[in-house]
Backbone bond lengths (Angstrom), bond angles and torsions (degrees), N, CA, C in turn:
res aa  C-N    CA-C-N  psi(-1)  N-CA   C-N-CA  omega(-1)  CA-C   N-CA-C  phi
1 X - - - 1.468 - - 1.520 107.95 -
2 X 1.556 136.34 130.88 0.924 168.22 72.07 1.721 101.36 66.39
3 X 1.180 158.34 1.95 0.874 148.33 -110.32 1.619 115.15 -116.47
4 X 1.461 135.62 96.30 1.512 114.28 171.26 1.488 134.49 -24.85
5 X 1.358 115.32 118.32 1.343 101.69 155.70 1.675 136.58 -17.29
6 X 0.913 134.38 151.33 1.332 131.38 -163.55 1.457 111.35 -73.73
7 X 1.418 118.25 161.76 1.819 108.81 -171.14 2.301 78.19 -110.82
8 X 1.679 95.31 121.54 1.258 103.48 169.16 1.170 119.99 -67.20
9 X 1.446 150.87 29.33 1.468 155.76 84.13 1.477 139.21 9.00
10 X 1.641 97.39 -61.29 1.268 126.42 156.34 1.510 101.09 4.04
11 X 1.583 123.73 136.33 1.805 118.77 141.69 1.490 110.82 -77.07
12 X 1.351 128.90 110.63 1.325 114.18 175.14 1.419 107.94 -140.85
13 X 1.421 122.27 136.93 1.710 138.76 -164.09 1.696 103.28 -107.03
14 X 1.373 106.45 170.20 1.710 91.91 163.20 1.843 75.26 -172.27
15 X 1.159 88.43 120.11 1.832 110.22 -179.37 1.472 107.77 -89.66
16 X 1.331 122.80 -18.14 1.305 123.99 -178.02 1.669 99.38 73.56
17 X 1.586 105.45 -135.16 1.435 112.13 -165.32 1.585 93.02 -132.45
18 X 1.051 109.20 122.49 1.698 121.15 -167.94 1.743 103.78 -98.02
19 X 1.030 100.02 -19.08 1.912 98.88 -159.50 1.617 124.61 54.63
20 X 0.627 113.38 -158.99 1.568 123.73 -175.43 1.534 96.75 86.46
21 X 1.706 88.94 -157.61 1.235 148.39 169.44 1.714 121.14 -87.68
22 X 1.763 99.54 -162.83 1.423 109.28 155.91 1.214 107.95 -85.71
23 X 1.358 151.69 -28.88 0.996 166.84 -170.95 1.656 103.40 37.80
24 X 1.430 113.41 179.44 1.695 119.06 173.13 1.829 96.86 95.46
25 X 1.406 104.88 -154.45 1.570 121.78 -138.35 1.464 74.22 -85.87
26 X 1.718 143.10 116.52 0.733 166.78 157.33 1.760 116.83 4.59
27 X 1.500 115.46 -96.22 1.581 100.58 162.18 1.194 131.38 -85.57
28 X 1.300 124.69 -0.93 1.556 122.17 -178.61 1.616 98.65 -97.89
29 X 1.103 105.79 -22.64 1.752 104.57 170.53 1.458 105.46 -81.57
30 X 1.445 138.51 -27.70 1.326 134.17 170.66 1.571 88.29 -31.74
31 X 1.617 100.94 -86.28 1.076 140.31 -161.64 1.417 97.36 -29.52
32 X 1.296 131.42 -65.88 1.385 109.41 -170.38 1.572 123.95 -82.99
33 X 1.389 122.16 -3.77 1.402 127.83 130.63 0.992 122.43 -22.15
34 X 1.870 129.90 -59.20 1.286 128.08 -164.89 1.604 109.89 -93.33
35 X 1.416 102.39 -36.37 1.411 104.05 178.07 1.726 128.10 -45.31
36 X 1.255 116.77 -22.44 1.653 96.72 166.00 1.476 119.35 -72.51
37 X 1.351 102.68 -11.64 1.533 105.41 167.22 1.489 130.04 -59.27
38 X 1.420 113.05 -20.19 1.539 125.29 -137.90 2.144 80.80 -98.03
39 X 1.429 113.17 -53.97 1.503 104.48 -177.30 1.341 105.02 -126.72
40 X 1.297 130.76 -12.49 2.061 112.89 170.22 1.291 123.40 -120.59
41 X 1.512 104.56 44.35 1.595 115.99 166.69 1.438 98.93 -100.12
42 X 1.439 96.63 158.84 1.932 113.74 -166.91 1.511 93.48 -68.69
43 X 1.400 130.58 -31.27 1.405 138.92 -169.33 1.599 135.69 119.48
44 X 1.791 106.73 -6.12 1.285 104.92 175.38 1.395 124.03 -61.78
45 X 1.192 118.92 71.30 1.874 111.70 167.19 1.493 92.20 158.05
46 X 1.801 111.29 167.48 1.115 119.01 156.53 1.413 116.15 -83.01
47 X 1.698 89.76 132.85 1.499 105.78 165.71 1.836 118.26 -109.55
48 X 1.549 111.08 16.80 1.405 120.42 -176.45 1.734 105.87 -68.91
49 X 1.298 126.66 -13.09 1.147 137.07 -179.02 1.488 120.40 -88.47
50 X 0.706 93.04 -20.89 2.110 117.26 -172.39 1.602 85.25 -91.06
51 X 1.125 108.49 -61.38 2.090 110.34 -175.81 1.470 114.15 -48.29
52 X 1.333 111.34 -30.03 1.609 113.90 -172.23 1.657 98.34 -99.45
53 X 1.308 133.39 -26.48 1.260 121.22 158.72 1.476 110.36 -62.24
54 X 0.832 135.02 -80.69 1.522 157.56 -176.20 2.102 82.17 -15.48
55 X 1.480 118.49 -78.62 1.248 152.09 -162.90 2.084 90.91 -40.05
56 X 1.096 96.13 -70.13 1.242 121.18 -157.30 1.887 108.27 -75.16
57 X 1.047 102.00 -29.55 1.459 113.04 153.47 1.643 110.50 -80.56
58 X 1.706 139.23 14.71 1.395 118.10 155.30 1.498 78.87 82.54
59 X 1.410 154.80 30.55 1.290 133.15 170.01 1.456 99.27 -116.05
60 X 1.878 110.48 165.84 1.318 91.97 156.05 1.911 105.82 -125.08
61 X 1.202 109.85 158.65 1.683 110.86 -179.14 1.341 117.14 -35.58
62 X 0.846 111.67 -46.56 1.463 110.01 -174.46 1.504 138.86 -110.41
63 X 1.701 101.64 12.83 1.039 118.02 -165.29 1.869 100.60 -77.04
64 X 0.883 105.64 -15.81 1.997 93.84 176.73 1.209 100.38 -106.38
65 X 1.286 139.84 -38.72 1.467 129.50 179.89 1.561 129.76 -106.90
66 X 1.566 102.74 14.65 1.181 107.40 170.68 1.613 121.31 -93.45
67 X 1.038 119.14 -30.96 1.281 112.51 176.25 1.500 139.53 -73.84
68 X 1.557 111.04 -2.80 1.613 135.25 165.80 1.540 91.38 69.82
69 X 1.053 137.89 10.85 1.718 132.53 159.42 1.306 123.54 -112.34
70 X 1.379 105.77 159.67 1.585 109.13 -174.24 2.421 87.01 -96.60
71 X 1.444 71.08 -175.64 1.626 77.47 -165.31 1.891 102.29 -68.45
72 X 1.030 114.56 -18.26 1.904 115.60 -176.55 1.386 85.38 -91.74
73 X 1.346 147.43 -9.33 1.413 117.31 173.63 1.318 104.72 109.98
74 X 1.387 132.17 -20.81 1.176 132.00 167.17 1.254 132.72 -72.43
75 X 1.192 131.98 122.90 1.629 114.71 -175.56 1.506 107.91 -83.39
76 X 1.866 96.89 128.06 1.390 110.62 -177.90 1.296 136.92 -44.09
77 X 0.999 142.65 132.74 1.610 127.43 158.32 1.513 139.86 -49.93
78 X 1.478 103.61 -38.26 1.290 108.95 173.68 1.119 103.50 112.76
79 X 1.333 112.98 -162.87 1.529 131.42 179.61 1.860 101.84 -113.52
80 X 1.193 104.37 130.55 1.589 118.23 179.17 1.628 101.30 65.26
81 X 1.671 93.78 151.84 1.611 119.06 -169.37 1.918 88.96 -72.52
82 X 1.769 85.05 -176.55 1.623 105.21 143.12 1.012 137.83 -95.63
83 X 1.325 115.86 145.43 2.030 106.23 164.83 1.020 119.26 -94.18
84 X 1.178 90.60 -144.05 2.296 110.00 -172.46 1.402 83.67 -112.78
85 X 1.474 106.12 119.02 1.356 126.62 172.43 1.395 122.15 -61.21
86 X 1.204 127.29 -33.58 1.269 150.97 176.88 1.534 107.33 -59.62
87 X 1.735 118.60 -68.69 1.432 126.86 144.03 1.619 127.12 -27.43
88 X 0.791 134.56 -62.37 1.851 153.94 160.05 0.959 94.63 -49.21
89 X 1.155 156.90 -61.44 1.766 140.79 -127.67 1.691 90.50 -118.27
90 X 1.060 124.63 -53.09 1.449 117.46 169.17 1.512 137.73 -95.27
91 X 1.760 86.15 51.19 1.462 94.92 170.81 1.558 105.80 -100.12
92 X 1.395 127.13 -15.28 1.477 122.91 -179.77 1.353 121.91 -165.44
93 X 0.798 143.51 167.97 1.803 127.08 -130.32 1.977 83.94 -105.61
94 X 1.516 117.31 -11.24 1.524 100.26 -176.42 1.391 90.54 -90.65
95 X 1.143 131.52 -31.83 1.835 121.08 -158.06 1.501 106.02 -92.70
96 X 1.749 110.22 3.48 1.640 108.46 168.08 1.521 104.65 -96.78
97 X 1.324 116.68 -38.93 1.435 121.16 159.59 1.419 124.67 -31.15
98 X 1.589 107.59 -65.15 1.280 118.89 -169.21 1.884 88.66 -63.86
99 X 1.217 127.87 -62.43 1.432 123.12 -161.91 1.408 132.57 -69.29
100 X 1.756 100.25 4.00 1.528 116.72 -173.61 1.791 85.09 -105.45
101 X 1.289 120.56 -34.59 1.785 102.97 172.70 1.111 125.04 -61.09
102 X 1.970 104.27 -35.36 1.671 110.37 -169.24 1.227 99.82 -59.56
103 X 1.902 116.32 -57.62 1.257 123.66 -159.05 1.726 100.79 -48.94
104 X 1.545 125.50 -56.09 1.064 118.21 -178.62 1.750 141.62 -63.30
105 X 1.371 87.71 -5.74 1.538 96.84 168.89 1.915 109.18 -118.46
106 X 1.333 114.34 8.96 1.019 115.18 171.02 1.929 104.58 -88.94
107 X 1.520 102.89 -53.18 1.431 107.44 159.00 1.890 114.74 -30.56
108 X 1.384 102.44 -62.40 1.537 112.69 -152.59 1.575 104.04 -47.96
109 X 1.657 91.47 -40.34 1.863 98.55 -157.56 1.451 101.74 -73.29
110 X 1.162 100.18 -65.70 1.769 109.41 163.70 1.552 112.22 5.72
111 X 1.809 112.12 -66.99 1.033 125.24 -171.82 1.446 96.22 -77.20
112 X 0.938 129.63 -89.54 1.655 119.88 -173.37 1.258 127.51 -21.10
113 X 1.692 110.60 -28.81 1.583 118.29 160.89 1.266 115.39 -71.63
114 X 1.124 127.24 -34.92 1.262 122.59 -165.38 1.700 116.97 -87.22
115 X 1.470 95.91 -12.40 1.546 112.07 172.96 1.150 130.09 -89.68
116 X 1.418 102.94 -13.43 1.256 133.39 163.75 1.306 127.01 -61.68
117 X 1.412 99.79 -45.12 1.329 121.04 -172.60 1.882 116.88 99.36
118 X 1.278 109.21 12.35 1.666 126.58 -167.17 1.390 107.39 -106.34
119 X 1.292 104.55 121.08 1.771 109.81 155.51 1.439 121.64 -24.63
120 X 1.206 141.02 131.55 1.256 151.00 -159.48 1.507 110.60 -131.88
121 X 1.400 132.74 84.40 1.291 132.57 176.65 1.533 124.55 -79.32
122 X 1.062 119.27 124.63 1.978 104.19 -162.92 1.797 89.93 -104.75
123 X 1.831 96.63 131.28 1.222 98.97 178.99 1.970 108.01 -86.24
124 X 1.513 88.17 -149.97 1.723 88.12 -176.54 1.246 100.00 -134.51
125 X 1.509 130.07 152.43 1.423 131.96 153.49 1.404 118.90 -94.91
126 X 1.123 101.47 143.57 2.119 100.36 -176.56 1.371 111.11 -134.31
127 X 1.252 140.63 104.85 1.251 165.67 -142.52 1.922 78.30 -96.08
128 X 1.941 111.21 150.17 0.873 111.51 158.39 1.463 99.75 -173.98
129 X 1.544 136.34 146.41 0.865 132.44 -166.16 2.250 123.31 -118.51
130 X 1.063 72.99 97.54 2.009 92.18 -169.95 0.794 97.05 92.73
131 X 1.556 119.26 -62.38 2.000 103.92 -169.17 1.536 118.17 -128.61
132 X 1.039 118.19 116.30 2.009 119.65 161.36 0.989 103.84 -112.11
133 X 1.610 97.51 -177.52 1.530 129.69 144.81 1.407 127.95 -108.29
134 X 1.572 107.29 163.33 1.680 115.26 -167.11 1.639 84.75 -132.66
135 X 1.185 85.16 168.00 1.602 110.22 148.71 1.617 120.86 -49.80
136 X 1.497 107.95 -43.36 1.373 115.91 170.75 1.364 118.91 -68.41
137 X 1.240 104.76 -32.37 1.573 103.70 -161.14 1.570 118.30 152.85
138 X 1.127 112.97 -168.06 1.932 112.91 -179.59 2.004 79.65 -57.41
139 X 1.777 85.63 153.45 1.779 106.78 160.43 1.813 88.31 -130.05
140 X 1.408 90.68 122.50 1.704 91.46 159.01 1.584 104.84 -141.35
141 X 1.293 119.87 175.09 1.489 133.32 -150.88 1.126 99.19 -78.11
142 X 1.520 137.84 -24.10 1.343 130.97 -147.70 2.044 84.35 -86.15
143 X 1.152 121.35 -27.44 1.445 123.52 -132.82 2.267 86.67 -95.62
144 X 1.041 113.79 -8.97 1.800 130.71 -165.64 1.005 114.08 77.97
145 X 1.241 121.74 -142.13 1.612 143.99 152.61 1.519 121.12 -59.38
146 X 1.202 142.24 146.68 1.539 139.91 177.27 1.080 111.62 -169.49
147 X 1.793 125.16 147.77 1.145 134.55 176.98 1.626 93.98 -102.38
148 X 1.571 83.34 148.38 2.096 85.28 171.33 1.374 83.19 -127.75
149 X 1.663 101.93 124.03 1.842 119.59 173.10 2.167 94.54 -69.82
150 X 1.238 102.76 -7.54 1.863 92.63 -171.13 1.298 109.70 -74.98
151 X 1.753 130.01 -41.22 0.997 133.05 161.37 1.449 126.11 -113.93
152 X 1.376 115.57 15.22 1.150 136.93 146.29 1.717 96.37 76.92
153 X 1.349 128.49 64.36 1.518 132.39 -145.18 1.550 89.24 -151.68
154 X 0.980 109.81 142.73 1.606 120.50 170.56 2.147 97.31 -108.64
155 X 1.425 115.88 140.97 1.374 122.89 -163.79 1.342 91.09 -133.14
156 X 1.390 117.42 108.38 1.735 128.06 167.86 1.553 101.72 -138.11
157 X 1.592 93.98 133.21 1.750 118.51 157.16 1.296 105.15 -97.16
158 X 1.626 102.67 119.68 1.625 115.44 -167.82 1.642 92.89 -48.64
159 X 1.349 124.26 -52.07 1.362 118.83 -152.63 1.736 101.17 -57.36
160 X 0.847 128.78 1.53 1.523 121.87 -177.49 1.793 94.02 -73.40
161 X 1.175 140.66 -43.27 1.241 146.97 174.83 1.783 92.90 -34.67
162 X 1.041 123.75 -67.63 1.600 131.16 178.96 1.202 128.61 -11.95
163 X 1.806 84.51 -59.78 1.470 116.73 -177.47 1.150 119.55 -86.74
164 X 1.373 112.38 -35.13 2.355 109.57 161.30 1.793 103.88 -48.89
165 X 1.438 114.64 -38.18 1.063 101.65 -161.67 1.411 112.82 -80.35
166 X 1.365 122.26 -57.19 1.887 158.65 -177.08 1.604 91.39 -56.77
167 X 1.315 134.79 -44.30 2.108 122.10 -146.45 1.228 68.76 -119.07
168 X 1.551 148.37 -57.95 1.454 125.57 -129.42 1.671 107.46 -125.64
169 X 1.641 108.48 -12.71 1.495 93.40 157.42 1.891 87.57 88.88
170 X 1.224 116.86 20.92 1.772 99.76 172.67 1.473 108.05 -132.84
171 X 1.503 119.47 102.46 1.743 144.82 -161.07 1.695 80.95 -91.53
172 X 1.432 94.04 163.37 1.294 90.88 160.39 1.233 94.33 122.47
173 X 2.061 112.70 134.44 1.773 93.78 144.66 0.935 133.37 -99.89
174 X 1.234 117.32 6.86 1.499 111.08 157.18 1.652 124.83 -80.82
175 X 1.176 126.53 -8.87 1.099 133.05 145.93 1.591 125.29 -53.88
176 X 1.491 124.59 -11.84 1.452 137.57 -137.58 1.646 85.27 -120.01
177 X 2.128 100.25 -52.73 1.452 100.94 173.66 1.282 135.22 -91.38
178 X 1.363 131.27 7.01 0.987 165.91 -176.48 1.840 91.88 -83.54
179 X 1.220 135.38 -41.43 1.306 147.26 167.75 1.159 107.73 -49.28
180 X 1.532 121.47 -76.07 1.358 134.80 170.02 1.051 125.03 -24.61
181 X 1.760 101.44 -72.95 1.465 113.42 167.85 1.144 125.33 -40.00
182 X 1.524 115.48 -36.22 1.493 98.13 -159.01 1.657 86.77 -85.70
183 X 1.456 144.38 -27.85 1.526 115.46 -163.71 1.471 84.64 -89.90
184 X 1.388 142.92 12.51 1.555 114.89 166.99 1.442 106.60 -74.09
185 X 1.572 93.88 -23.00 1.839 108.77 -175.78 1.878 107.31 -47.93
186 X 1.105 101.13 -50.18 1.355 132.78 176.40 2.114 109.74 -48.34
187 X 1.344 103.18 -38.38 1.356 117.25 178.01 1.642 116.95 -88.27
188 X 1.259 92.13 -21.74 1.592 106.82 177.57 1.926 99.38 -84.18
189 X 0.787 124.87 -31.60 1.016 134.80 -170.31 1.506 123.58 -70.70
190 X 1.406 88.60 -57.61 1.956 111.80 152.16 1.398 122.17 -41.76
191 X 1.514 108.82 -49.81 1.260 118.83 -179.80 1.808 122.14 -60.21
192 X 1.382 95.94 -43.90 1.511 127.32 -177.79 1.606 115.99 -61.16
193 X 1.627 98.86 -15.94 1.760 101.73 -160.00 1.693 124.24 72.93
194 X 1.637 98.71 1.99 1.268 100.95 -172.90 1.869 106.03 -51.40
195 X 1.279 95.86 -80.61 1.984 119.95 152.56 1.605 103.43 18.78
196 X 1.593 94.39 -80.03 1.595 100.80 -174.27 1.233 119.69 -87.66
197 X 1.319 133.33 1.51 1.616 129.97 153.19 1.422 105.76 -61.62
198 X 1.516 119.04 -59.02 1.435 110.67 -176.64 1.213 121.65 -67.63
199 X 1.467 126.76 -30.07 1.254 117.19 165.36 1.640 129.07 -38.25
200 X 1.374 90.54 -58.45 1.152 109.80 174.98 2.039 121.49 -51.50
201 X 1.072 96.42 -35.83 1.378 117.56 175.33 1.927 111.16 -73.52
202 X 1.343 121.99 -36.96 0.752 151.91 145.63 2.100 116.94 -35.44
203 X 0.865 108.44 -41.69 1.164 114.45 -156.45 2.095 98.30 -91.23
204 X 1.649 94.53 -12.75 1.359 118.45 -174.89 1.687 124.00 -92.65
205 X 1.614 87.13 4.66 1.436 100.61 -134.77 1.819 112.34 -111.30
206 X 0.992 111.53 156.25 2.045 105.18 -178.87 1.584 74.96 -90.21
207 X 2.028 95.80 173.64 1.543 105.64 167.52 1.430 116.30 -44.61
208 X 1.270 95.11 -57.33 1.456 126.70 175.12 1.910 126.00 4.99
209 X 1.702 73.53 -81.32 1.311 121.48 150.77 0.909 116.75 -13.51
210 X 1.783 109.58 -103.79 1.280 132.56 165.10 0.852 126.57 -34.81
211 X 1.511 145.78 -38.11 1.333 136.09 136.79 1.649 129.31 -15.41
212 X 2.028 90.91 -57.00 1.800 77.08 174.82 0.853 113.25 -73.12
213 X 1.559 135.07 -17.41 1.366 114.93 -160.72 1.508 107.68 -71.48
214 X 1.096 100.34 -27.76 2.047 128.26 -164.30 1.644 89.48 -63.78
215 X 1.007 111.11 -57.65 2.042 116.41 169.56 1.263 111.44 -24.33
216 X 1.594 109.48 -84.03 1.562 122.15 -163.16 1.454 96.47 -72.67
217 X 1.714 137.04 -20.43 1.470 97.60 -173.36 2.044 98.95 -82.81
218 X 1.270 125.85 -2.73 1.110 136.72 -171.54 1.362 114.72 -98.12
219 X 1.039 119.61 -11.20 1.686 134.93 148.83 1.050 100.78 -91.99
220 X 1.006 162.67 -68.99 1.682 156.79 -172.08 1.818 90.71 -38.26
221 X 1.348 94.56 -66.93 1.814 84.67 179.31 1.421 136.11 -35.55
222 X 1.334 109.99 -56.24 1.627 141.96 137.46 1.628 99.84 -11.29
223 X 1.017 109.97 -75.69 1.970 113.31 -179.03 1.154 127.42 -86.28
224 X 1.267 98.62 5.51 1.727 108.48 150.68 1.354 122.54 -79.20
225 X 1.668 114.47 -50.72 1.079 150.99 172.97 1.930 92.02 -23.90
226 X 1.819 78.95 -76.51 1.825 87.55 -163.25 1.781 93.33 -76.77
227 X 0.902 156.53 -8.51 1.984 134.71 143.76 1.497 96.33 -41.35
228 X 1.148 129.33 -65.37 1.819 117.59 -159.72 1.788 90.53 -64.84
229 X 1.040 137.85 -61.80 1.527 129.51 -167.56 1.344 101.35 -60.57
230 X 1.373 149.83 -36.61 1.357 145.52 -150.46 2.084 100.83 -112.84
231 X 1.160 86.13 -8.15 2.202 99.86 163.59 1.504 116.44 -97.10
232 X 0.992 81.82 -39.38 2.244 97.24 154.23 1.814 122.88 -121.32
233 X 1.484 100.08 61.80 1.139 107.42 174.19 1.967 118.41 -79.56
234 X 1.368 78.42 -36.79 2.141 91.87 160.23 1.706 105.51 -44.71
235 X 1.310 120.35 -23.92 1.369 88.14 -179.82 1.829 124.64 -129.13
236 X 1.810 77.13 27.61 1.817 86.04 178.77 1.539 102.30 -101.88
237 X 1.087 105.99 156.34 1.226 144.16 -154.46 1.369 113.87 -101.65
238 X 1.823 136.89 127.68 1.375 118.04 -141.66 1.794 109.57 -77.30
239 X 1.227 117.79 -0.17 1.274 125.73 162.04 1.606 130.18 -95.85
240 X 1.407 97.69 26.37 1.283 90.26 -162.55 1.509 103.96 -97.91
241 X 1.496 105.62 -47.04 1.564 104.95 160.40 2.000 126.02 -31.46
242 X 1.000 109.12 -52.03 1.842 128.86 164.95 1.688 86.06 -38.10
243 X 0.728 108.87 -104.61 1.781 132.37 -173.37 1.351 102.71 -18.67
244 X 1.573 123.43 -68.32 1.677 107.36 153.31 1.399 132.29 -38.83
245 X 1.205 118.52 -41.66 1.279 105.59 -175.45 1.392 122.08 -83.60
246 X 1.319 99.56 -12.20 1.523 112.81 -172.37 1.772 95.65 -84.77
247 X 1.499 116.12 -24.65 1.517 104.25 -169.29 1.766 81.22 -70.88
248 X 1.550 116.47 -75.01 1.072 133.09 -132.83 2.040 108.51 -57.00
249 X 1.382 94.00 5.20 1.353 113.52 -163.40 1.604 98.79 -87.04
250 X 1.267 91.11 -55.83 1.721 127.18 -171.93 1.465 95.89 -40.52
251 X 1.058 115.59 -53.72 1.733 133.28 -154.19 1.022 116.47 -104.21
252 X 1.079 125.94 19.73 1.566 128.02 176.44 1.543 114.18 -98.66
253 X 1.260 115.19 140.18 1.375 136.44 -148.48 1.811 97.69 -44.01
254 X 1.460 97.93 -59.12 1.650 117.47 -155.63 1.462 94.79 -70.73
255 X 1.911 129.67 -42.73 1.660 113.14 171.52 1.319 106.66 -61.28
256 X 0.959 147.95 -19.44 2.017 157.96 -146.08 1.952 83.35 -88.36
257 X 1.603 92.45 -68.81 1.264 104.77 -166.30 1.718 121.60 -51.67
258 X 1.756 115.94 -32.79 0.998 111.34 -167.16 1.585 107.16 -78.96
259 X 1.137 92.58 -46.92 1.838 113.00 -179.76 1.318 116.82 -50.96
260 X 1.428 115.02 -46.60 1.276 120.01 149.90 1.659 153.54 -20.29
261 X 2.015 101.55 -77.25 1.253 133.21 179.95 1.070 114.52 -117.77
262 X 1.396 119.81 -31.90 1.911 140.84 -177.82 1.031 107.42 84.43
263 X 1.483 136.85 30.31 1.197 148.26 152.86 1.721 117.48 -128.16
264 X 1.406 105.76 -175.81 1.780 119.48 176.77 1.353 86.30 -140.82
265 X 1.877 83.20 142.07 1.531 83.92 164.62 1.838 88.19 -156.79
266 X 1.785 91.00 97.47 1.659 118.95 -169.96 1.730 98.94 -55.49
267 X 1.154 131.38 -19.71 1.446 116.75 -178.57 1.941 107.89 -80.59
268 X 1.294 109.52 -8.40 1.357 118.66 -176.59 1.572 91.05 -96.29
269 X 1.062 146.45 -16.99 1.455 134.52 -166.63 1.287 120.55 -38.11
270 X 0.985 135.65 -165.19 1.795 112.84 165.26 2.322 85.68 -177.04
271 X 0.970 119.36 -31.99 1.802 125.07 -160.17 1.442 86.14 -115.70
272 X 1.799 136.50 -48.56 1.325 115.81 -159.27 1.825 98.75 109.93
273 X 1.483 84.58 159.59 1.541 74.80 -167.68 1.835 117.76 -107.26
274 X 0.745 139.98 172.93 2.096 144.61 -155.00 1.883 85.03 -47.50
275 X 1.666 113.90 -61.70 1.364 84.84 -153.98 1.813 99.17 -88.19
276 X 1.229 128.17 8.30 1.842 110.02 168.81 1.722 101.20 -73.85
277 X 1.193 110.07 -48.88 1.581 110.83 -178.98 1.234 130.85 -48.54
278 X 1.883 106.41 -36.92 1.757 119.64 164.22 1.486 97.74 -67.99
279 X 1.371 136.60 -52.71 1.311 124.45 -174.89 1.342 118.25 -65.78
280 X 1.131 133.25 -39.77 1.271 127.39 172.55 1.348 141.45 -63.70
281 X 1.809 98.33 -30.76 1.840 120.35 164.68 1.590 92.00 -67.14
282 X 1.709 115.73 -59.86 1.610 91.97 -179.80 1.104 152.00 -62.78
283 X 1.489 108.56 -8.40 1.587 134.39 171.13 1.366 88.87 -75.41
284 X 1.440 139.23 -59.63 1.669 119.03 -169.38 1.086 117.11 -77.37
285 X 1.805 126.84 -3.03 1.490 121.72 -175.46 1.713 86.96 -76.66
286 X 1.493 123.44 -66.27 1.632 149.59 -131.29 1.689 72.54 -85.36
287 X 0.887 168.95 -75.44 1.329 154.71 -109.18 1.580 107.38 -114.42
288 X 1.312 118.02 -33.53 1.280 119.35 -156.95 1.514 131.70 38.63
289 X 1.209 107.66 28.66 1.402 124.26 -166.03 1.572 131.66 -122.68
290 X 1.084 122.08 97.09 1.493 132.66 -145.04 1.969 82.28 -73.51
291 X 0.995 139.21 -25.36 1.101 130.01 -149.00 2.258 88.89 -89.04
292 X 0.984 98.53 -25.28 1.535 97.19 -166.65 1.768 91.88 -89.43
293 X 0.869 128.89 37.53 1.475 128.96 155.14 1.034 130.54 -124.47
294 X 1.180 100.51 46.85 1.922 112.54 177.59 1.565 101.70 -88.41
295 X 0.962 112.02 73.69 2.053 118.01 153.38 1.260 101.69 -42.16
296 X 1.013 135.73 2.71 2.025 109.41 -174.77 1.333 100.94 -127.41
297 X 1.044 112.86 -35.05 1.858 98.73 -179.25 1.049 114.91 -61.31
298 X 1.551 144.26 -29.30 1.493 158.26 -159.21 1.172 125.07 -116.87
299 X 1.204 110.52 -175.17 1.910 116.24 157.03 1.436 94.87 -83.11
300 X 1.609 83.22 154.44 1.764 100.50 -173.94 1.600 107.19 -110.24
301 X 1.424 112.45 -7.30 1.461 102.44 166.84 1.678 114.22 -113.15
302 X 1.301 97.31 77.42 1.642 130.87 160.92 1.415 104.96 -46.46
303 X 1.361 103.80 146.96 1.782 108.01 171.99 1.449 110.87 -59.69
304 X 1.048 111.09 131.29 1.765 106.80 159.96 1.173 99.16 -72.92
């Protein structure tokens, strides 16, 4: 994809490599360690295990990181400042990548908010390497990419780019932004109140449940993803579609699952499975239309 250099504006962090742990108040700090896993990871791994802790401890998923506020009402900062975007983004050819998508889907939404007639909040990206912190909690590499609605920050270790390509077989930069996109999807979402409807819905909910709900708001993400690529379709590239589908293929619950265990087991789903995720990025490339991504009113396995 075609993509401008980054607008040095940008919010952008870079935590370096912190070491540790989860560190903090022992199990409730586990807990929010794992919890960006549970709804704003891109989807590599099961998170059906984290749901039955979370569950079984009297918790619900989303009750600390769903509501994008700290307890006074303020939305948090997080862990570590910002930098000079300019510095950060051109320290290595993945963290200019990653910051030429943000910038461009931070632009995109902007405009769609503003056409809207809707407040437009610009989140931040924070670079960190094996181990940070979020708003949520420890960020480490094993866990992917994730948005935390607490300080409203997207948390990527460039080297995850490595691993879309090397474990899951998806080249490409639009596969790289297709990452981005989808947890900005995740920020759009926050913004929308989407976040805290399901939480809330969530809180009503068997694991079960919560799982699907965890699906469609993660396909909704998915078709957000492809609205920012299909609003700048002028600057994709005739392989770029391939490269999406090939990520969104990669990452779907039920290939995760087979490759994995050698089974599916669709009540554990948590992202949706290879072909809802190709249909849903392609419903937001072909439509460009944030309004045609309603995952919840319908069935979620739409024709590709």
């Amino acid at each position: 994809m075609r993509l401008d250099d980054f607008d040095p504006d940008i919010k952008v962090g870079d935590q370096g490599n912190r070491g540790g742990g989860f560190g903090g108040g022992g199990g409730s700090g586990l807990l929010m360690g794992l919890l960006p896993m549970v709804f704003s990871r891109f989807g590599c791994g099961g998170v059906v295990v984290l749901l039955a802790i979370v569950f079984f401890l009297g918790g619900n998923p989303l009750g600390l990181i769903g509501g994008g506020q700290s307890p006074s009402g303020q939305v948090s900062q997080g862990s570590g400042g910002l930098g000079n975007a300019s510095q950060i983004c051109d320290a290595s050819p993945d963290k200019k990548a990653a910051c030429n998508a943000f910038s461009s889907a931070d632009n995109t939404w902007a405009a769609v908010f503003k056409q809207s007639g809707r407040t437009f909040q610009q989140p931040a990206l924070i670079f960190y390497d094996h181990n940070g912190q979020s708003g949520c909690g420890a960020a480490q590499s094993a866990m992917g990419p994730f948005y935390c609605p607490s300080d409203q920050r997207i948390y990527l270790d460039p080297s995850f780019f490595d691993e879309l390509q090397q474990k899951y077989g998806a080249s490409g930069d639009f596969a790289q932004d297709y990452v981005i996109a989808h947890e900005f999807g995740h920020h759009i979402q926050q913004l929308l109140g989407t976040s805290d409807q399901v939480q809330r819905e969530m809180q009503q909910s068997s694991p079960a449940q919560a799982n699907a709900l965890s699906v469609r708001l993660e396909l909704q993400a998915d078709c957000y993803a492809g609205v920012w690529a299909g609003l700048n379709r002028d600057r994709m590239d005739p392989g770029d579609l391939q490269e999406g589908m090939t990520a969104a293929h990669a990452i779907g619950d039920d290939t995760l699952q087979k490759e994995a265990q050698g089974r599916v087991v669709p009540d554990s789903f948590t992202h949706g499975t290879s072909a809802e995720r190709m249909a849903w990025l392609k419903r937001g490339i072909e439509t460009a239309d944030p309004s045609k991504c309603d995952t919840f009113s319908g069935p979620i396995d739409i024709a590709s």
